[in-house]
C-alpha positions as CSV (number, residue, x, y, z in Angstrom):
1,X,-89.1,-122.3,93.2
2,X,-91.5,-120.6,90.4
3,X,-89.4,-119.8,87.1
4,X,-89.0,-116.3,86.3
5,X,-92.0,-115.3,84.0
6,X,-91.3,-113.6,80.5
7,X,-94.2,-110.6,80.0
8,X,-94.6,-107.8,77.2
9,X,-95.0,-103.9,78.4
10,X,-98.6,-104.7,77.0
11,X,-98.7,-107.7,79.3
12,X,-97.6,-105.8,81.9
13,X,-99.6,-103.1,81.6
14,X,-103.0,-105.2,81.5
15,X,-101.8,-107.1,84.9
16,X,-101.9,-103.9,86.4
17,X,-105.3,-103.2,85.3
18,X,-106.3,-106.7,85.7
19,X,-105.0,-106.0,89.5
20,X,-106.9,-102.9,90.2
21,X,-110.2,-104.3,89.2
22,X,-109.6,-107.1,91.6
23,X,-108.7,-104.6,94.2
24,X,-112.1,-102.3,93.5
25,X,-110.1,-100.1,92.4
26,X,-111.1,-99.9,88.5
27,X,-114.6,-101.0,86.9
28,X,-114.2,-103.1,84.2
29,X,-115.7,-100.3,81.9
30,X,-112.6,-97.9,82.3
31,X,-110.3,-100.7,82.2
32,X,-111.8,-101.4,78.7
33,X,-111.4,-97.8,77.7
34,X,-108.0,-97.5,79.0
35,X,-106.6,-100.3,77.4
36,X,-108.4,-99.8,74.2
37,X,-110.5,-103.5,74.1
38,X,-114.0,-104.2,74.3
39,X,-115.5,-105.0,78.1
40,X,-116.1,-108.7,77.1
41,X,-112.2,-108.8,76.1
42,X,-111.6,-107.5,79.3
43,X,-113.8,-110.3,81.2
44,X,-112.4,-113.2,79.2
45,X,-108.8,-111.3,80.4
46,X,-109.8,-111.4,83.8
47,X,-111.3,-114.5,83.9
48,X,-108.1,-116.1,83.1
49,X,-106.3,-113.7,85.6
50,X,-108.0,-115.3,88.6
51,X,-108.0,-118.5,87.1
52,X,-104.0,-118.7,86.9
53,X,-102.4,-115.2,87.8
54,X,-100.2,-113.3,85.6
55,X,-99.3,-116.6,83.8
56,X,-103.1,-116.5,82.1
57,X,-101.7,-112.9,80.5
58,X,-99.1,-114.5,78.9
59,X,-99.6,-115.1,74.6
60,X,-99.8,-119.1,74.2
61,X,-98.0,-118.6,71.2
62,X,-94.8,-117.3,72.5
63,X,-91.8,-119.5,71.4
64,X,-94.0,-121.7,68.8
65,X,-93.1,-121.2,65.4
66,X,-95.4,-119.0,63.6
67,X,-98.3,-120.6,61.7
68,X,-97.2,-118.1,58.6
69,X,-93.6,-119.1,58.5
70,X,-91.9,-119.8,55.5
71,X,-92.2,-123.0,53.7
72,X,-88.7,-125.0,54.4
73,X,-88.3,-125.9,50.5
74,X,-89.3,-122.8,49.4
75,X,-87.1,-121.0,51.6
76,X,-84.0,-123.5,50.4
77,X,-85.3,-123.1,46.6
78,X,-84.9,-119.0,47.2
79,X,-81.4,-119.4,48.5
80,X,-79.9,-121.6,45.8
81,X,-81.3,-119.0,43.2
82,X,-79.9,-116.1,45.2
83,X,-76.3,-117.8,45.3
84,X,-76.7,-119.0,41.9
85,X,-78.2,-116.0,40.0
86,X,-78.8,-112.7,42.1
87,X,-76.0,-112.6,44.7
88,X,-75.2,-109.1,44.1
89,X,-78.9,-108.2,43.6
90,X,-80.7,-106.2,46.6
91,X,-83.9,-107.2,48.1
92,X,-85.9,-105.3,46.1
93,X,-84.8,-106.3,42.6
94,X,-84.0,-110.1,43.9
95,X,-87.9,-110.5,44.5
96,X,-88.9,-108.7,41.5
97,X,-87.3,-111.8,39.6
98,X,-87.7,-114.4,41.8
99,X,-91.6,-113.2,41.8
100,X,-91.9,-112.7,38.1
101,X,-89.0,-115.1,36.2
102,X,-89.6,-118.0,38.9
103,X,-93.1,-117.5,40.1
104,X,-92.1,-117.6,43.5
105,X,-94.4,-115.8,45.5
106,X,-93.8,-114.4,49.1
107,X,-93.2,-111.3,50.4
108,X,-90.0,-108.8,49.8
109,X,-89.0,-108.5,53.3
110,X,-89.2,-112.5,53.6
111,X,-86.1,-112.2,50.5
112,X,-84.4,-109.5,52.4
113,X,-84.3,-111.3,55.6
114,X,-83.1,-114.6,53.8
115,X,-80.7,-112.6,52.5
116,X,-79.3,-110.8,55.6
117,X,-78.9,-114.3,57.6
118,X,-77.0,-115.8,54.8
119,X,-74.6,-112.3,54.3
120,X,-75.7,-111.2,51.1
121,X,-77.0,-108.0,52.3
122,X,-75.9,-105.5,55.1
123,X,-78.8,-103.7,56.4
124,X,-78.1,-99.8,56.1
125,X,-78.1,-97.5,58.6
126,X,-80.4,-94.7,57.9
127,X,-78.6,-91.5,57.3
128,X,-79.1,-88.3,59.0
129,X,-81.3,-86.9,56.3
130,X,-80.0,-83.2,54.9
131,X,-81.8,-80.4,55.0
132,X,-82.9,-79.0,51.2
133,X,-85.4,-76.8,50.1
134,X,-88.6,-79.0,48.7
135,X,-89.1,-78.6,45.1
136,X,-92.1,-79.7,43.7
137,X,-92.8,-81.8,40.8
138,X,-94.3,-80.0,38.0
139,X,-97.9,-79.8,36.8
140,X,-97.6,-81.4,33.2
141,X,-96.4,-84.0,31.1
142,X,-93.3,-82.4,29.4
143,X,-92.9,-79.4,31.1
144,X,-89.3,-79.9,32.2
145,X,-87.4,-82.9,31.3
146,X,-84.0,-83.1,33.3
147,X,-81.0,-84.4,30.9
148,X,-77.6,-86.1,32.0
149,X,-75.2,-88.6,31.1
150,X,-73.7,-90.9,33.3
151,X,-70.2,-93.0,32.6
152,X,-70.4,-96.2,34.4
153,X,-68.7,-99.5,33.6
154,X,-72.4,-100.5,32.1
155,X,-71.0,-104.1,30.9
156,X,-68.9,-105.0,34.1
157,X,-65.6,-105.3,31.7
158,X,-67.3,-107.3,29.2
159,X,-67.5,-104.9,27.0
160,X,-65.7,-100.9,26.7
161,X,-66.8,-98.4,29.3
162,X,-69.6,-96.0,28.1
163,X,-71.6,-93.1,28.7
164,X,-75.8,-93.4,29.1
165,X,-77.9,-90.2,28.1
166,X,-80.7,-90.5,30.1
167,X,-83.6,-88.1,29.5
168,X,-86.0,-87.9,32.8
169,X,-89.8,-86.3,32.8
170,X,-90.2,-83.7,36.0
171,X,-93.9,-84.5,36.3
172,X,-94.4,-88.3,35.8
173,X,-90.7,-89.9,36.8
174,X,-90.9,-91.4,33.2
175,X,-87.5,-92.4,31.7
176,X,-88.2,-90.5,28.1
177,X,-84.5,-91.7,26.2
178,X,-82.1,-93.9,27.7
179,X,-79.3,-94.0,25.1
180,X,-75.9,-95.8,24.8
181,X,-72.6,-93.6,23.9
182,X,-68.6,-94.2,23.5
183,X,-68.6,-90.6,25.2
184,X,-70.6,-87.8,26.6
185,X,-70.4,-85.4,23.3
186,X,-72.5,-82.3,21.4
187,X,-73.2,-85.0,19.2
188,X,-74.2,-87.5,21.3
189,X,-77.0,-85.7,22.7
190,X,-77.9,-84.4,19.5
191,X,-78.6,-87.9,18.3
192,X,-80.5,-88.8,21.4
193,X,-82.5,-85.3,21.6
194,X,-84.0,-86.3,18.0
195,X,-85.1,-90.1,19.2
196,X,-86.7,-88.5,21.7
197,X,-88.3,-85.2,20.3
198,X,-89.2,-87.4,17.0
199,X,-91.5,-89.7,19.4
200,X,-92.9,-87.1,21.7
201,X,-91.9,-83.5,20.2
202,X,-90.5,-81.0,21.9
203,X,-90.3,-80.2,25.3
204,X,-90.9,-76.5,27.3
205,X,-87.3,-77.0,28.6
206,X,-84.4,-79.1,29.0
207,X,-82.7,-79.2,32.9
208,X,-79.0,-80.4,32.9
209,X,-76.1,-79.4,35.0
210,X,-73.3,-76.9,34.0
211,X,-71.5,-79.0,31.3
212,X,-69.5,-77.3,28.5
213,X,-72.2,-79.2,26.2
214,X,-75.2,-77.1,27.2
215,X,-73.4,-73.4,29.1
216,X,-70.6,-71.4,28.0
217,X,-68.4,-71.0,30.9
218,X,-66.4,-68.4,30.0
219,X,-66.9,-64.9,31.7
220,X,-66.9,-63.1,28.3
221,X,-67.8,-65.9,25.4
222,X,-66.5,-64.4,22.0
223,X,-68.4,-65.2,18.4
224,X,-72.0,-64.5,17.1
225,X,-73.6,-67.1,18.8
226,X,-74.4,-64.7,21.6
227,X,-72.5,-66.6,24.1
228,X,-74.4,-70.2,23.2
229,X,-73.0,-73.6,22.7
230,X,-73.7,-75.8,19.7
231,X,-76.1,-77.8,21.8
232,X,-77.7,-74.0,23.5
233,X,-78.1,-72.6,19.7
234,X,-80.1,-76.1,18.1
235,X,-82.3,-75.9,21.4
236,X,-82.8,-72.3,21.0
237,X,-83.8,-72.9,17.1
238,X,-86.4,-75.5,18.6
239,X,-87.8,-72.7,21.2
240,X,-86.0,-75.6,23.9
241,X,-85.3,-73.4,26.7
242,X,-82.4,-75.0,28.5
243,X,-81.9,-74.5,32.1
244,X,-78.9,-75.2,34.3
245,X,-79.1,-76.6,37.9
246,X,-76.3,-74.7,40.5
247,X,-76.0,-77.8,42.7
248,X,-76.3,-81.7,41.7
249,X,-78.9,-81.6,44.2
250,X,-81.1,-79.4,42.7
251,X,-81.5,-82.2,40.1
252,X,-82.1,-84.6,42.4
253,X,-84.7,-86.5,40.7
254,X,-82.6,-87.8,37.6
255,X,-79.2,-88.0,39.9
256,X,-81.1,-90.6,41.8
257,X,-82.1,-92.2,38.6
258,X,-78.9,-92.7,37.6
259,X,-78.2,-94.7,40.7
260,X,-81.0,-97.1,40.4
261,X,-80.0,-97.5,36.9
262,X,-75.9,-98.2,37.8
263,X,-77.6,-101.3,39.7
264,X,-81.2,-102.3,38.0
265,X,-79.7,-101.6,34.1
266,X,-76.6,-103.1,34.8
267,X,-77.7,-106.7,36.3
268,X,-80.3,-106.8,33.6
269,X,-77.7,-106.7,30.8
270,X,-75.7,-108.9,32.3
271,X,-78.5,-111.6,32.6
272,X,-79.3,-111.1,29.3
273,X,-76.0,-111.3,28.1
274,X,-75.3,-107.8,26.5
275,X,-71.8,-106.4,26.4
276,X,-72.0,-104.3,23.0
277,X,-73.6,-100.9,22.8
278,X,-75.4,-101.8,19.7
279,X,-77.0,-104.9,21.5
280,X,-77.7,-102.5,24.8
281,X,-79.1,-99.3,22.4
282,X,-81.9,-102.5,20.9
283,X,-83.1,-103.5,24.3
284,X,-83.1,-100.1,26.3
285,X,-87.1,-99.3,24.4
286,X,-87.8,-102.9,26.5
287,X,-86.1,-101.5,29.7
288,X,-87.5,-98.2,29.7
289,X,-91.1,-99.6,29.7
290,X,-90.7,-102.0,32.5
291,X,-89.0,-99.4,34.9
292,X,-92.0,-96.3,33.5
293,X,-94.3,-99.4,34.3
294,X,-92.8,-100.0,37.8
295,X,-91.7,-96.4,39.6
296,X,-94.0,-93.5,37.2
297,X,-96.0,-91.5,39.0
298,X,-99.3,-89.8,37.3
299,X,-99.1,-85.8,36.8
300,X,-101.3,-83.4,38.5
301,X,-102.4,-82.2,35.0
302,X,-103.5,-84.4,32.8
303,X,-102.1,-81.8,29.9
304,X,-99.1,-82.4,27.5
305,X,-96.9,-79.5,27.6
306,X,-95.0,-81.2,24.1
307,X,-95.1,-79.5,20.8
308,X,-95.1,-80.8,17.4
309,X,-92.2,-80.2,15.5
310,X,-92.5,-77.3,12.9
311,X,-92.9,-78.5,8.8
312,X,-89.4,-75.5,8.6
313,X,-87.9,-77.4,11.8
314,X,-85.2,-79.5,9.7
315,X,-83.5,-81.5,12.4
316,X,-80.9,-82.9,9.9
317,X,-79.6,-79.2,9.6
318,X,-80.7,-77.9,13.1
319,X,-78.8,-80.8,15.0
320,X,-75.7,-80.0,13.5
321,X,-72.0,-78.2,14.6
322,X,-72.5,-74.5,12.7
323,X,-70.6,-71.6,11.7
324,X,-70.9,-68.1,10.6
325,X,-68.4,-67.7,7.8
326,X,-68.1,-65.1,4.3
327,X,-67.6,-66.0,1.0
328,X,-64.6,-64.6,-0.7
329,X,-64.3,-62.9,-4.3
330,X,-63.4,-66.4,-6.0
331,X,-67.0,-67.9,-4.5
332,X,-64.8,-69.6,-1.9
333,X,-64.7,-70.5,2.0
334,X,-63.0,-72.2,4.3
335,X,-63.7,-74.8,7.5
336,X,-62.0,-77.2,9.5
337,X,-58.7,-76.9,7.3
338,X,-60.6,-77.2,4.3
339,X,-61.5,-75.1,1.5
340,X,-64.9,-75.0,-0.2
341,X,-65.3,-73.9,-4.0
342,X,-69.2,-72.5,-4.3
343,X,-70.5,-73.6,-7.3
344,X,-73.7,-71.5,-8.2
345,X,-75.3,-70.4,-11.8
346,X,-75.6,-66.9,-10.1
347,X,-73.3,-64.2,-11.4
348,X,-69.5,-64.0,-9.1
349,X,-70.4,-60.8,-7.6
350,X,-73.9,-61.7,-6.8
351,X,-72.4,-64.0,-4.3
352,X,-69.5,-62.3,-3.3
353,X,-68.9,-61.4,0.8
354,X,-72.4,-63.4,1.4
355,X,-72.9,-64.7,4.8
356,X,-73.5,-68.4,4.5
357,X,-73.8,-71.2,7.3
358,X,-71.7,-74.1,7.5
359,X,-73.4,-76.8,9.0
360,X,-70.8,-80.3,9.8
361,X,-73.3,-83.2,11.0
362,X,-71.7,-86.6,13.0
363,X,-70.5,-88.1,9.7
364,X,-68.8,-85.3,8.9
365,X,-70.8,-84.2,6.0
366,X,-70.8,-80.7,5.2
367,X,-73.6,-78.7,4.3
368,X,-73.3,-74.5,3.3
369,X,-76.3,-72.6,3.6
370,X,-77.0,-69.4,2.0
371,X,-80.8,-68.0,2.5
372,X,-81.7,-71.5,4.4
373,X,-80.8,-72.7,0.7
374,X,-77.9,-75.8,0.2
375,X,-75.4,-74.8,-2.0
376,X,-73.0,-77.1,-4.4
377,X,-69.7,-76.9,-3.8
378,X,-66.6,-78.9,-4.4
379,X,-63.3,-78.9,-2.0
380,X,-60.3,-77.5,-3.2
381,X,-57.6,-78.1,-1.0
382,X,-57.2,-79.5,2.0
383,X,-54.0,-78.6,3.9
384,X,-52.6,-80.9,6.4
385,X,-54.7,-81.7,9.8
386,X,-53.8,-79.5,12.4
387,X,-53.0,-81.2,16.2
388,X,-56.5,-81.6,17.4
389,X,-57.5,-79.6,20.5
390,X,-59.6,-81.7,23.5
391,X,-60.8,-81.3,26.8
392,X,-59.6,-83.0,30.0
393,X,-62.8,-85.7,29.7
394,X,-61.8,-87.4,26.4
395,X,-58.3,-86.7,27.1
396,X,-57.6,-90.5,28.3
397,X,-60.0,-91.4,25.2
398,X,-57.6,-89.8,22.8
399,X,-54.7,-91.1,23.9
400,X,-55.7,-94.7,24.2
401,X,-57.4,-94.9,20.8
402,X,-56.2,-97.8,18.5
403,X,-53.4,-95.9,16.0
404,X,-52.9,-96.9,11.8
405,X,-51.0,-99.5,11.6
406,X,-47.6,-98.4,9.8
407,X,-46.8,-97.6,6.0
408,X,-44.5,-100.7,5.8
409,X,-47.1,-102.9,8.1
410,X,-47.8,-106.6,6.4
411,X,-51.0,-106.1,7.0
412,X,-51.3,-103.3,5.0
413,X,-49.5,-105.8,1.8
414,X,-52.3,-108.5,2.3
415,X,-53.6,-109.5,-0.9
416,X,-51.1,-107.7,-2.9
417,X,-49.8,-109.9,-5.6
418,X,-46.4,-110.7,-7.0
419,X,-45.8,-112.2,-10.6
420,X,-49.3,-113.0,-10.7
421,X,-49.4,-114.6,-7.6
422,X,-51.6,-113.4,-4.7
423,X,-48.9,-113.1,-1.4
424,X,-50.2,-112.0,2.3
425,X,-46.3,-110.4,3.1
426,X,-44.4,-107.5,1.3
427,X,-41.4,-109.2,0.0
428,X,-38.2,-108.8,1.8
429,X,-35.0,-107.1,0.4
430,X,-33.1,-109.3,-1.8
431,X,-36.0,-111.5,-2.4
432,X,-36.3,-113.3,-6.2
């Protein structure tokens, strides 16, 4: 009894050809132009068809091994590396260092299926894809550069958790400032927006999402900052136009960012060892180059839309918490609890009910501004510190943060010395 033969469709379908040349039914010609070969691939076909059947259709090859099949060492080296180093990795990243730290070379699919029959990846289902409006990239270098900060556990509990800034280019897909933060803060990206405008200027505008940091979300906004946050008004000073997305989707491009940066960033820090911000902030320049190296895309304008700063642009007073405040009859003002003495050559009432600005930096430095002009002043009183007013994100922050140790605390006796003698505990009562 003849065993069942295994064919192709495309097997199949040149049998039947092969069969209605034999029958006169098809030249040899149209069979060529039907299935797409040349006519002397379709003699040597048929040749083999009368010479033994449908069996001469069949590949020679089918269930030999391939002749480009994976090296058997190789493949055994690639999986102890996986299982040692890069078990959590995915394919992609796994034979970016297996190609450049090892010198492996073969192909990323050949990882990915190594890593799929030994479990350490699930292939994914592809996802319905949703329906959103196309937005294309813009022209130029620096015409729109999408901000956000993302709170991830960046050192997998080897370190605190932290907030990344991460400043994105529209046109190019180039990571401009990656920057390490305790928390996502006016300050923060006041720090990070002058690393990044001090090594490529300023930007046409900023695109972020509706955080308290860059909108006012009140319905009515009271003050003289016409309804701007700190952040809104030091942009504004820059000519920064700042420009907030209605959906998370409509920043799409730096939202995905932050997801290839939750895996890439993260594995790369923990290979190199990193769990302090400090340590991360030093190598981030080094990151940032690799991944601009690896995923940019060229603009369609070969124009930078970034401007110089300004010689009156003072970012040391621009990127600082302001406020509008009026000298009293005694030269005086008051901020934050505290009371500020002017202290100014000028005649008393020369001074008297001026406007000046009071401009706080991250250190808590005060500045007072009359005319653009520092004054001197000298603090008079400070009353004690009111109960400190904070929003729902830093809530937890606050409450967990490490408190004084207490009046009567030994550590707070260390070094202290008794009858000449150096001692590291206040004495007890009743002690000689």
């Amino acid at each position: 009894m003849d065993k069942p033969l295994t064919m192709s469709n495309r097997e199949i379908t040149r049998l039947e050809a092969m069969q209605r040349i034999k029958d006169k039914r098809l030249t040899q010609k149209e069979a060529a132009r039907m299935l797409n070969l040349s006519v002397r691939q379709i003699k040597r076909l048929y040749q083999a068809y009368k010479a033994r059947g449908a069996q001469g259709l069949v590949s020679a090859r089918r269930g030999k091994p391939s002749n480009h099949r994976l090296n058997a060492q190789v493949e055994q080296q690639v999986l102890d590396l996986l299982k040692e180093k890069y078990e959590d990795f995915g394919p992609t990243l796994a034979h970016e260092k297996l190609t450049e730290v090892h010198q492996i070379q073969l192909s990323r699919e050949s990882v990915r299926r190594i890593m799929i029959m030994e479990g350490m990846w699930k292939p994914k289902r592809a996802k319905k894809p949703t329906v959103c409006q196309m937005r294309e990239r813009r022209a130029c270098f620096g015409e729109l550069v999408q901000i956000d900060g993302s709170d991830h556990d960046w050192f997998e509990g080897r370190g605190p958790r932290c907030t990344l800034l991460v400043y994105i280019d529209d046109a190019t897909g180039q990571l401009l400032e990656l920057w390490f933060v305790p928390e996502e803060t006016t300050f923060a990206y006041f720090e990070a927006t002058r690393h990044y405008v001090e090594r490529f200027g300023k930007p046409i505008a900023f695109y972020s999402d509706k955080h308290g940091i860059f909108r006012v979300n009140q319905p009515r906004p009271l003050g003289k900052t016409s309804g701007l946050t700190q952040f809104g008004r030091a942009m504004e000073e820059l000519d920064i136009q700042i420009i907030c997305a209605n959906t998370p989707q409509a920043k799409g491009r730096i939202e995905r960012a932050n997801q290839t940066l939750q895996d890439r960033l993260v594995k790369e820090l923990r290979l190199r060892g990193i769990s302090h911000m400090e340590t991360a902030n030093a190598y981030l320049p080094e990151f940032r180059e690799d991944f601009n190296r690896r995923f940019a895309v060229l603009p369609r304008s070969s124009h930078d839309a970034h401007r110089p700063l300004l010689k009156t642009e003072n970012l040391n007073i621009i990127l600082t918490h302001q406020k509008m405040g009026s000298l009293s009859k005694n030269l005086t003002v008051q901020y934050d609890n505290t009371i500020y003495q002017i202290q100014s050559n000028r005649p008393d009432y020369a001074l008297r009910n001026a406007q000046v600005t009071i401009c706080q930096n991250a250190q808590e430095e005060v500045t007072i501004l009359y005319k653009y002009t520092p004054l001197s002043y000298t603090t008079y009183r400070k009353p004690t510190r009111q109960a400190a007013v904070v929003d729902t994100k830093t809530l937890d922050r606050q409450i967990n943060a490490p408190k004084p140790p207490a009046t009567n605390h030994p550590w707070r006796q260390y070094g202290r010395r008794l009858n000449g003698k150096p001692i590291q505990q206040a004495p007890s009562d009743g002690a000689d």
